[in-house]
C-alpha angles and dihedrals in degrees: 000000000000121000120244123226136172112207143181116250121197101168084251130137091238086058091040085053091050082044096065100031078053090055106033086052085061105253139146107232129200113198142208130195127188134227113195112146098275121166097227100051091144082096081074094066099048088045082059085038096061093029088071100041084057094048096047089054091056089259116166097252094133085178139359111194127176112211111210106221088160095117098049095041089051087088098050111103107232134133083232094064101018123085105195078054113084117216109247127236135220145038112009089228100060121101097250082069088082092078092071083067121123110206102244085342086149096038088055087042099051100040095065091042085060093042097051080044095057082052104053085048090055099049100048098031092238137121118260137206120223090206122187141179108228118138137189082256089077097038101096100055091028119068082171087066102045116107097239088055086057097042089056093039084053100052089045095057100047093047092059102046135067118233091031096140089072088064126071129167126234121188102182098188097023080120092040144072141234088281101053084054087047089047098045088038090061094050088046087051084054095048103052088030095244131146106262085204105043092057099047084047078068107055125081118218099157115107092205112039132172129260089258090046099262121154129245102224084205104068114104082245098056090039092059092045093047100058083043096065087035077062101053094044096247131116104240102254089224129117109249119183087237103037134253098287097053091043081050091058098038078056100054099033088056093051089044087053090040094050085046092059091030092068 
């Protein structure tokens, strides 16, 4: 009997990673996007993108919704949301990072995936798994990614809903990186026979895309993914304005400058 999970999908490639780990684990999956005014939503329409491919290829994915909070979250103050707030560049590390920021973003996030997930629970009479992909990369920005965030918010929700004992969480890279996503993601590729880059060309990690879609390749966000596909040996599949190579530089040369002020 398969296992049932309702997961967050970005559009991402660390909720594309959960995606496929979700799927080559043999899951039905249930996923949510969410809508809530950020600047770079062309992550939406990858998440449909590959959505679809997966579907089309007899995938588990029973329903993909995307929830519209962009009236709620159009109060929150974030460069990511708010247009008079550039979006700031460089290592994903540095304090300025902090901008990118939206005030209880997870916790909102999570609490209507649980929500949907209870019921879920409720309807089919199954247990259900509330699955995420945060990961120790974002740890140090994100307190909303950290393990003991998710451990309180756990205990809270369970605590104020009935039926709370037919959810659990499961946060498969919450101790890992990029490149343990990128890693898992390529043995779960394997698994359901699925092009690993056709499906992360379709993702969106910049915070600042073009017009066209087009990453950055400067934005905390690209610069992560980038050295984490430096890591693996492969040239990141995404579109960048400037193309890969140039992405690949801005990357290094930012570690290089971060190690330098880190010592």
């Amino acid at each position: 009997m398969k296992k049932t999970a309702v997961m967050s999908l970005s559009g991402g490639m660390d909720s594309t990673g959960v995606l496929l780990h979700l799927l080559a684990n043999d899951y039905e999956v249930y996923a949510l996007s969410f809508d809530y005014g950020q600047k770079h939503s062309i992550e939406l329409e990858r998440a449909k993108k590959n959505v679809a491919l997966m579907q089309d290829q007899g995938k588990a994915i029973i329903e993909h919704r995307i929830v519209s909070l962009k009236s709620a979250m159009s109060i929150f103050h974030s460069a990511l949301t708010d247009s008079d707030i550039e979006v700031p560049e460089g290592h994903y590390e540095q304090e300025n990072m902090v901008a990118t920021v939206v005030p209880n973003r997870n916790a909102i996030f999570s609490s209507i995936i649980y929500g949907y997930a209870l019921s879920i629970a409720t309807k089919h009479e199954t247990d259900v798994e509330v699955c995420l992909g945060v990961h120790s990369g974002d740890h140090a920005i994100y307190p909303d990614c950290r393990p003991e965030f998710y451990e309180s918010i756990a205990e809270t929700f369970a605590l104020g809903n009935w039926g709370s004992e037919r959810v659990t969480w499961t946060l498969p890279f919450l101790h890992g990186d990029k490149t343990t996503i990128l890693l898992d993601s390529l043995k779960s590729c394997e698994v359901l026979d699925l092009d690993f880059d056709t499906i992360f060309a379709n993702t969106n990690t910049s915070y600042n895309p073009d017009e066209h879609g087009r990453s950055s390749g400067k934005s905390g966000a690209d610069v992560e993914r980038i050295l984490a596909f430096i890591e693996i040996g492969r040239k990141d599949p995404v579109e960048y304005v400037d193309g890969w190579e140039a992405a690949r530089d801005n990357a290094l040369q930012v570690q290089k400058a971060w190690a330098e002020e880190s010592e």
